[in-house]
N, C-alpha and C positions, 0 to 999 in steps of 0.2 A: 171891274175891269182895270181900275189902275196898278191896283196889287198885282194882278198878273202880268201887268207892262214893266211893273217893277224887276219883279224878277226876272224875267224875260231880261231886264239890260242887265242886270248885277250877273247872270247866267252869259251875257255878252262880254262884260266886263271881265269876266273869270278865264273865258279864253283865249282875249285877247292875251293876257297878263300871262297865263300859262304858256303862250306859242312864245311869245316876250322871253321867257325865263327861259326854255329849251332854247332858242336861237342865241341867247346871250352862253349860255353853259356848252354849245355846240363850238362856239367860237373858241370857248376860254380851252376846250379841249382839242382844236385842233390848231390853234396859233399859240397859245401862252404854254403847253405844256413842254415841262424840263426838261423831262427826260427824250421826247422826242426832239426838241433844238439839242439838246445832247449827244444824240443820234445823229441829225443833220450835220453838225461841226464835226464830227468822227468822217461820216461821208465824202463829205466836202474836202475833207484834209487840212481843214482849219484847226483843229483841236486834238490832240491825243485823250484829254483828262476829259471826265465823266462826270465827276465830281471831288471836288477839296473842303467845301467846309458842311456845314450844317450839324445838328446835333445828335445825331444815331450815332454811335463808334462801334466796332468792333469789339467782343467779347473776348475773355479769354478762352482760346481756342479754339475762337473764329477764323477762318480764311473769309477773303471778299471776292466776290463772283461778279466779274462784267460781263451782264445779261442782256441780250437783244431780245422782245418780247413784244407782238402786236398790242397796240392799246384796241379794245373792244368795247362797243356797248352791244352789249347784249350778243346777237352770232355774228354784227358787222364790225368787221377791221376797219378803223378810223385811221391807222396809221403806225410807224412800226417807233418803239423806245428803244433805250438805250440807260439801262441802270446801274447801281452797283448793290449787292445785297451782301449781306453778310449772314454766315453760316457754320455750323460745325465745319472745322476743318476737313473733317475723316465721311462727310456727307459724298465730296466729289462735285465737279462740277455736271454729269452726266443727272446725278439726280435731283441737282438742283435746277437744272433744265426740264426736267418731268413736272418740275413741283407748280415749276410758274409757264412751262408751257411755250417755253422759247430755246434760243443757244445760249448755253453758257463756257467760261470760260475760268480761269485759276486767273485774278489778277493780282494777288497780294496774300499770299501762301502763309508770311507771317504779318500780321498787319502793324505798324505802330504809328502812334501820333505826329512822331517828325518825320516821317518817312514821305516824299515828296518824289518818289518812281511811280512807275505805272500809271492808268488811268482812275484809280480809284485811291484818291490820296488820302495820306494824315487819317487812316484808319476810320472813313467815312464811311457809311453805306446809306441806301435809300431806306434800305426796310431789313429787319431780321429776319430770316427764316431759320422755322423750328424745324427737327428732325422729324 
C-alpha cells in the first residue's frame, strides 16, 4: 500500500507541475510575445518600426515582407503578430502570405544595413523564408 500511495502523489505531483508549465508558457505567449507588442504599437499608432536589430539579416536578394499573421496553438488564434521576414525578392509578397498564412506586404524592396526607412529596418527580419 505505500508504494501505491507513492505514486499516486508523484502521479499528483506530475500534474500539478504540468498545468504549472502550460499556465506559465500560456502567459509567456500571450503577454511577452514580440511580435504581437509589435502588432499592438503599429495599432495603437505608437510605433511604425517592427523591428531594427537582432541577428537574422537579409540575404542577397532578399526583399523583407511586413507580415500580419495569427499566433496559433494548434486550430485556436491566441492573437494576431506582426513580423518581418525575409525572402527572395522575385517570391512577392502575395506568396509569401500563402506561405505563412497571413497579409503580407513589400517593406524594403532593397534591404541594407544602414538603411533606417520603413518598418523593417537595417536589413533585419524575424525568420527567412525559403522559395
Amino acid at each position: 500500500m505505500r508504494v501505491a500511495g507513492g505514486i499516486v502523489r508523484s502521479f499528483g505531483v506530475a500534474a500539478v507541475t504540468l498545468a504549472f508549465c502550460g499556465l506559465a508558457e500560456l502567459l509567456a505567449i500571450t503577454a511577452l510575445c514580440p511580435r504581437h507588442r509589435a502588432w499592438l504599437r503599429n495599432r495603437q499608432g505608437r510605433s511604425e518600426v517592427i523591428l531594427d536589430s537582432g541577428y537574422r539579416t537579409a540575404r542577397p536578394g532578399d526583399a523583407i515582407y511586413a507580415c500580419t499573421t495569427a499566433h496559433r496553438v494548434g486550430s485556436v488564434t491566441l492573437h494576431e503578430d506582426l513580423g518581418c521576414y525575409c525572402a527572395p525578392a522575385d517570391l512577392g509578397a502575395t506568396a509569401i502570405g500563402l506561405k505563412l498564412g497571413g497579409q503580407c506586404v513589400v517593406d524594403q524592396p532593397h534591404p541594407a544595413a544602414f538603411d533606417d526607412r520603413g518598418a523593417c529596418r537595417h536589413a533585419r527580419c524575424d525568420d527567412h523564408i525559403d522559395p
